[in-house]
C-alpha positions in Angstrom: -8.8 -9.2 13.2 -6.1 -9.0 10.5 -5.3 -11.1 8.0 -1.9 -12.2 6.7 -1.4 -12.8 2.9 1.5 -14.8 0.6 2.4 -14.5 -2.5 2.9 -18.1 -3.4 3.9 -20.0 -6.7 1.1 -23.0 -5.4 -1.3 -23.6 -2.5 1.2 -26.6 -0.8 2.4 -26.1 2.2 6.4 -25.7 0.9 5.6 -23.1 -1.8 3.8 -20.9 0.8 6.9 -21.4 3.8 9.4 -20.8 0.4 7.0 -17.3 0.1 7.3 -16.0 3.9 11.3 -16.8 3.5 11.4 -14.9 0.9 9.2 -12.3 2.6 6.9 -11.9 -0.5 4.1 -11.2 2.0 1.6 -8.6 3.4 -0.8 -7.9 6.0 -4.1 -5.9 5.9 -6.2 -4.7 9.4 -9.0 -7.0 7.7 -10.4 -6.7 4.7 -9.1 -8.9 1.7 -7.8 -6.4 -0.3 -5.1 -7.6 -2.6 -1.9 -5.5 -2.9 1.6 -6.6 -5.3 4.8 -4.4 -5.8 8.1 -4.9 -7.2 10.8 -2.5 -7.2 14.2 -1.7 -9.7 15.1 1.0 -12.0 13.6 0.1 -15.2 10.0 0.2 -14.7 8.3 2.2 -17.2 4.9 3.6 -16.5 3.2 1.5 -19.0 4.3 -1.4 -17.1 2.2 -1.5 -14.3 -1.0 -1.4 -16.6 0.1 -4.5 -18.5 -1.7 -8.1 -18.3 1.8 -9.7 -17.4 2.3 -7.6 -14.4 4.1 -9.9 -12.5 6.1 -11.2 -15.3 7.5 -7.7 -15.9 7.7 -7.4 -11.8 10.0 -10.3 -12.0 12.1 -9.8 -14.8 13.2 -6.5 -13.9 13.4 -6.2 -10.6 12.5 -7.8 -6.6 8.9 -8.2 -5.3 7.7 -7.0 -1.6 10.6 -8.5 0.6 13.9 -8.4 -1.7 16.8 -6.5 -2.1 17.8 -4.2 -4.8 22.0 -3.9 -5.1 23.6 -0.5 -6.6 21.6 1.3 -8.6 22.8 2.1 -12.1 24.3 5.2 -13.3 21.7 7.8 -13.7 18.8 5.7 -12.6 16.3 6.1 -9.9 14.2 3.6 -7.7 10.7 3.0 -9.1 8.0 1.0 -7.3 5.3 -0.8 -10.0 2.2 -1.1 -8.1 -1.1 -2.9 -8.4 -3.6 -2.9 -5.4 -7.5 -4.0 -5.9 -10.5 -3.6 -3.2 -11.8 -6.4 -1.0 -14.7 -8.0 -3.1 -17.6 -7.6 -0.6 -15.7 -4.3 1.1 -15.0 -0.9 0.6 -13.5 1.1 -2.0 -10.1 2.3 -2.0 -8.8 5.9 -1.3 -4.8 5.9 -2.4 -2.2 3.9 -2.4 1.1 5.2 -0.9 4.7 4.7 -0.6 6.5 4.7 3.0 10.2 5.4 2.2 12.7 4.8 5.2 16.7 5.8 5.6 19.2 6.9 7.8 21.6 9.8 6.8 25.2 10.4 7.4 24.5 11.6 11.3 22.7 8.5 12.1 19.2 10.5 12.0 16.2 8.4 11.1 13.9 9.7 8.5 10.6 8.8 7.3 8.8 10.0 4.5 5.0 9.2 3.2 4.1 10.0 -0.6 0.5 9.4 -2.2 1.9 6.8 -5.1 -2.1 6.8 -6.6 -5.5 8.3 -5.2 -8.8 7.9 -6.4 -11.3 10.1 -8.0 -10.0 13.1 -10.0 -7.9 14.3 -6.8 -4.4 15.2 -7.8 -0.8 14.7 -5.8 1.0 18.1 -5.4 5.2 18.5 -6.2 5.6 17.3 -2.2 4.3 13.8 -3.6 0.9 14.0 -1.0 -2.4 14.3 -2.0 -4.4 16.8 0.5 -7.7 16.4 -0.6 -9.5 14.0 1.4 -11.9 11.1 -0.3 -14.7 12.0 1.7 -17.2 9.6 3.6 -20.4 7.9 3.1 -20.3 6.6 6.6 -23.9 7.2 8.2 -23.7 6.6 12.2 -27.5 6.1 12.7 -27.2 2.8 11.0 -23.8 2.0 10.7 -23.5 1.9 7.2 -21.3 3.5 4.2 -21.4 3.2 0.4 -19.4 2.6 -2.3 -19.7 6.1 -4.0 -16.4 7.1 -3.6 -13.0 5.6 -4.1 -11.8 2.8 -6.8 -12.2 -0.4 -7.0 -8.4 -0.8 -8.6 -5.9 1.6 -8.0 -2.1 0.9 -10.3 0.7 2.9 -10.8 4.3 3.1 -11.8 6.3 5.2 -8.6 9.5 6.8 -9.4 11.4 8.1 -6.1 12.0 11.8 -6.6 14.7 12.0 -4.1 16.3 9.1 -4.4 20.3 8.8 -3.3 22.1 6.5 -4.9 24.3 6.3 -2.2 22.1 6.1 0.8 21.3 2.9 2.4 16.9 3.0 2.4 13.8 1.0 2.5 10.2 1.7 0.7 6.9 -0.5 1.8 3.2 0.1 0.5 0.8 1.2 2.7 -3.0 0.9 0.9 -6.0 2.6 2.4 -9.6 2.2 2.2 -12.3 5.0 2.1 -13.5 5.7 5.8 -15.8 2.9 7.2 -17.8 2.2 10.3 -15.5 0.8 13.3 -17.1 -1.5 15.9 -18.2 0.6 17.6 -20.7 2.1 15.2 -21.9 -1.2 14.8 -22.1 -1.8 18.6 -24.0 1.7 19.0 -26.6 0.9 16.4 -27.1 -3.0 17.6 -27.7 -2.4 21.4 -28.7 0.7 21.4 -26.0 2.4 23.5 -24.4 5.8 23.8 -20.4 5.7 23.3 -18.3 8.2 25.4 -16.9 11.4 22.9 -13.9 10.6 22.4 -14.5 7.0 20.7 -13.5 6.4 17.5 -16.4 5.9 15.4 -14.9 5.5 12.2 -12.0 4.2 10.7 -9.7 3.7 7.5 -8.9 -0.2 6.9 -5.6 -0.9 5.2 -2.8 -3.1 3.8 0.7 -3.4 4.9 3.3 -4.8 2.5 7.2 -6.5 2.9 9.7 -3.6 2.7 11.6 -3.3 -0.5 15.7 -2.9 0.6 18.4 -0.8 -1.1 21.5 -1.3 -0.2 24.3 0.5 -2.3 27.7 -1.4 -1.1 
């Protein structure tokens, strides 16, 4: 099952209910992977490498459920970014930004860019990565290792296509290196045959609060 996280000032009931309001929050399909952004126009790309990452998050922009107003003249949206690996899970493969708007015709757009990956894979000029992280995963026992991925991936995200004047939202989407689903595990523990087209193995990942621009 999933698990729902909240990033609250104290563990007290009120501090955690004042968190959800606020929509500082995020979900993952299951592991306890811990994931924090803020958005504005000011980050630098030192900033999300520094020890008072939140600090810097808070003092110059919104975390994961706020609202950013009009942006300045000449700036662009930046995400800072900070997402670690589930202690007893798997590595990480990327981190990436999910970027939402409508344009002038009512049309609905959605757009995926690779804000970090792992290993020495690079993201092209379209802002994806297409090199896959490979898997470990071994089907005759259910099992995977550690070899690839990062324990930590961080990064300072500047939108390249940002629109000053269009209304748009940005979330974080973090993903795991490929793992054994339930499936493997059921296969290898009772010893049965599953049908073709089951899904043996999977991605875990985090889902984080949007991040809202609204120019007017």
């Amino acid at each position: 099952s999933g698990y729902a996280a909240v990033w609250a000032r104290e563990n007290t009931r009120e501090a955690i209910f004042d968190a959800m309001k606020r929509k500082e929050v995020y979900a993952t399909t299951g592991p306890r992977m811990t994931v924090r952004t803020f958005g504005g126009f000011d980050f630098s790309q030192d900033d999300a490498y520094s020890n008072n990452f939140a600090r810097i998050g808070y003092e110059k922009g919104v975390p994961m459920g706020g609202d950013l107003p009009v942006a300045p003249n000449g700036k662009k949206f930046s995400m800072m970014i900070a997402a670690s690996k589930d202690p007893d899970g798997a590595n990480l493969d990327r981190v990436q930004v999910i970027k939402g708007w409508v344009d002038s015709a009512g049309k609905q757009h959605e757009r995926i860019y690779d804000a970090a990956v792992s290993g020495d894979r690079k993201v092209g000029k379209d802002g994806r990565c297409k090199t896959p992280v490979g898997s470990t995963v071994d089907l005759e026992t259910a099992t995977y290792k550690n070899t690839i991925g990062e324990a930590v991936l961080t990064s300072t995200w500047i939108d390249p296509n940002f629109d000053p004047t269009v209304a748009s939202f940005y979330y974080v989407r973090v993903i795991e290196i490929p793992t054994p689903r339930w499936t493997a595990f059921d296969t290898v523990r009772y010893g049965v045959e599953m049908p073709k087209e089951v899904t043996m193995v999977l991605q875990e990942r985090a889902y984080t609060s949007p991040i809202w621009y609204t120019p007017k």
